[in-house]
N, C-alpha and C positions, 0 to 999 in steps of 0.2 A: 559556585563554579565560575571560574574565568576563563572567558574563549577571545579567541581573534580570527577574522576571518579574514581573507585577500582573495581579491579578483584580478587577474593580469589578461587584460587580453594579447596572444601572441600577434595576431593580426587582423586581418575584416573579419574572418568567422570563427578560429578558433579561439578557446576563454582553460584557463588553469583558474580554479579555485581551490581554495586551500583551508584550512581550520584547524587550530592548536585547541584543546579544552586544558585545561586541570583544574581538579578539587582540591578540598582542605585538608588530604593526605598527601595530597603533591603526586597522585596519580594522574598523569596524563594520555592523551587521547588525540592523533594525530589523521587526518584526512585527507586526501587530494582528489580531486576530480579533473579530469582532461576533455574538453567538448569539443566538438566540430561540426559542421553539417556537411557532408558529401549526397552531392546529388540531390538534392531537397531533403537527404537525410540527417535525422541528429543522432549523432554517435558519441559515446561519452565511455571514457575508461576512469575507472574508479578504485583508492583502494584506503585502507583504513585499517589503522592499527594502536595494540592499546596494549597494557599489561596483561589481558585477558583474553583478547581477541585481535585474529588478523582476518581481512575482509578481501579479498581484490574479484572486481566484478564488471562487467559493461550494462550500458542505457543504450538501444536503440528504439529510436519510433521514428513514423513517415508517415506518407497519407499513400495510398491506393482506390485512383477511383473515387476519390471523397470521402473512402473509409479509413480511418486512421489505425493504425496497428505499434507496439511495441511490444520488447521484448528485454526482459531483464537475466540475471543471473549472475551468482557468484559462489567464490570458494572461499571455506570457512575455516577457520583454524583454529580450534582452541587449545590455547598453551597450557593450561594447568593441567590437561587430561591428556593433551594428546590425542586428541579429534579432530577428523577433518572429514565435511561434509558440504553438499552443494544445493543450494538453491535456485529456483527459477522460475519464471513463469512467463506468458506467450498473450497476449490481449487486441481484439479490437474493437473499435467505436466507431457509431453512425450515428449523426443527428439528420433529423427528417424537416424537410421544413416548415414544418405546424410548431416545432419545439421540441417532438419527441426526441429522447435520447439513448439509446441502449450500447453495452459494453457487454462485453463476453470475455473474459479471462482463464484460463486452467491454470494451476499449480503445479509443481511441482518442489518436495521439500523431503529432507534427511529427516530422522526420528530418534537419529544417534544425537541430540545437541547435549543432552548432561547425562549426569548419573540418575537422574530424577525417572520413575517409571512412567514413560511415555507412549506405552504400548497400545494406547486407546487412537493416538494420532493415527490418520493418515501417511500418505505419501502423496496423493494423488490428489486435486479437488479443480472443481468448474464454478466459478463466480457468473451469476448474471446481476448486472443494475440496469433498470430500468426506474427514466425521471420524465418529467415532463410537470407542463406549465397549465394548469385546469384554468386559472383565471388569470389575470392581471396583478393580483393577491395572493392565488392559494398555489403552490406547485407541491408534488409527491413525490417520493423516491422510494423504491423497494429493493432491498439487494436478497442475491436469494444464493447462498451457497451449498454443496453436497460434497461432502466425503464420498470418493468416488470406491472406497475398501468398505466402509461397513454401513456405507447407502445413508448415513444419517446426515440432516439438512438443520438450514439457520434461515430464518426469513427474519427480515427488518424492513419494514414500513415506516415512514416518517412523510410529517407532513409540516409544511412553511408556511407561516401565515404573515404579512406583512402589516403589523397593526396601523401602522405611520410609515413617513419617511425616516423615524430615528428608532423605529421599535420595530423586532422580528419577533413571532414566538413560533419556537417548534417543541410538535408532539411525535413521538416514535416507542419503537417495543422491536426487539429483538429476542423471538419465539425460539427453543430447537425443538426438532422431531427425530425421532428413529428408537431403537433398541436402547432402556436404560444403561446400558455399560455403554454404549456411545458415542460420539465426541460433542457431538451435538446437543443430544438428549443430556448430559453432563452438565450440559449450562445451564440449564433452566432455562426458565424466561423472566425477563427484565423489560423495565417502561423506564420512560424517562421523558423530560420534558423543563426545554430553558427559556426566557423569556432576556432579548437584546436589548440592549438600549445605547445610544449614541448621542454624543451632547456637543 
């Protein structure tokens, strides 16, 4: 794959970025992004199009209060079928000042994206992540989501250990629960675990 990317800024706060892809079939993939900040706010128009897919969507986030919030969304459009569908989603974040860190998220998403039978999906789901820093060394992260239509959840635990200044190693597992047919309970459950190193 060969890409190019450009940054322009229009002026003090506003930025145009931009990205060309194409592969070894000469299928290309074109992007733009449009940012600004109004108000202490970041606002961004976005749109993205390819032999397969058109995207056009906005980024907003701010802080309230010291709580930080954003809010996504876009319309989808696939050419070979003749679909079109929207997604989105609404989030906020507080960190405390001991370290703790929590995010709350809802979704919102189509279930029309292909021919493929996707009737186990959702529409609807609520993300929580909660991180924080136990030691100097060890920090945790748990994200815990639910299918808000057939009540079935995903928990992921993972944990940081800092062996040195040039080595990380993390250990995590992403569990589902709920009714075998699903979305959750579909996945199984899975471990995993990397070990960093920097020279």
């Amino acid at each position: 794959v060969f890409g190019l990317y450009y940054t322009y800024a229009v002026g003090e706060l506003p930025a145009i970025d931009m990205i060309v892809t194409s592969n070894k079939k000469k299928e290309s993939k074109m992007g733009i992004r449009l940012k600004s900040t109004l108000k202490e706010t970041d606002v961004a128009l976005v749109a993205v199009d390819d032999k397969q897919l058109s995207m056009y969507g906005y980024e907003i986030e701010g802080d309230f209060n010291g709580m930080g919030w954003r809010s996504e969304a876009g319309l989808f459009k696939e050419k070979n079928q003749d679909i079109t569908y929207q997604n989105s989603m609404f989030g906020v974040d507080y960190g405390f000042a001991s370290g703790f860190m929590m995010i709350v998220e809802y979704y919102n998403r189509a279930k029309e994206i292909s021919n493929i039978d996707k009737s186990y999906l959702g529409d609807t789901y609520i993300a929580l992540n909660l991180s924080d820093t136990l030691t100097p060394l060890l920090s945790v992260n748990t994200v815990f989501m639910q299918n808000l239509e057939d009540e079935s959840k995903f928990v992921g635990p993972s944990f940081t250990y800092s062996l040195s200044d040039e080595m990380t190693m993390l250990l995590g597992a992403l569990v589902g629960f709920g009714n075998e047919s699903s979305e959750f309970k579909r996945q199984g459950e899975s471990y995993y675990f990397s070990w960093q190193a920097s020279f």
